[in-house]
N, C-alpha and C positions, 0 to 999 in steps of 0.2 A: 811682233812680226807676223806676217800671213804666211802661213804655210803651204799656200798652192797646190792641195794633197792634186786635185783635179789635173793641175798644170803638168805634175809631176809625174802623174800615171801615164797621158797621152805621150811627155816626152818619152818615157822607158817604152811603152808601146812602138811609136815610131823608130826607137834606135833599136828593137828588135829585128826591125825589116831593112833599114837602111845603116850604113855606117857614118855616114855622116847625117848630123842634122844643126841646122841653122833655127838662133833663137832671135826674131825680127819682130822690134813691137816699137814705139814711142822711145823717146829717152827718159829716164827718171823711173821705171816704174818695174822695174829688180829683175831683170835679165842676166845681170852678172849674180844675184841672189841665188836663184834659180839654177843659174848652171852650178854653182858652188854645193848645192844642195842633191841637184840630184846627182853632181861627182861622189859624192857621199853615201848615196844609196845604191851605187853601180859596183860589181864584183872585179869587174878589169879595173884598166886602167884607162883614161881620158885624157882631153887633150880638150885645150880653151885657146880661142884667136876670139881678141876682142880688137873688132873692126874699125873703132877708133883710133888705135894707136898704132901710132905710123910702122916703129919695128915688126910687128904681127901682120901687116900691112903688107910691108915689102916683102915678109918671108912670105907672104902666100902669093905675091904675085908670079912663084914660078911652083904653084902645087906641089910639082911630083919632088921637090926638093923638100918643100915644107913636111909634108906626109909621110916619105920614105921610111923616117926615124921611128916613128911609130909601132907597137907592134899587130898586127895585124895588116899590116898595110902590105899590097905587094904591085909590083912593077908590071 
């Protein structure tokens, strides 16, 4: 398996500044890898909506429902 160390650093960079971040590449080539990995190297907690599947799908299509549950998240 590729360890992405590169991939991994810019993502933890990014979610420094931002609360959310979106992982948008090709299909087939470990996006869901990726996010599973670097859930693994994060101190909180995380949260995965994989934009193919229809239930994650509908729950996001009204955000502030999807999110609420979350902690950090606020209204």
């Amino acid at each position: 398996m590729i360890t992405r160390r590169r991939e991994l650093e810019t993502l933890r960079g990014l979610l420094k500044r931002h609360p959310v971040v979106g992982i948008v590449v090709a299909r087939q080539v470990g996006k869901t890898t990726l996010a599973h990995a670097l859930a693994k190297l994060r101190s909180g907690p995380s949260s995965y909506f994989d934009l193919e599947n229809p239930e994650d799908m509908a729950r996001l299509a009204d955000p502030m429902m999807a999110l609420k549950e979350h902690k950090g998240f606020s209204l």
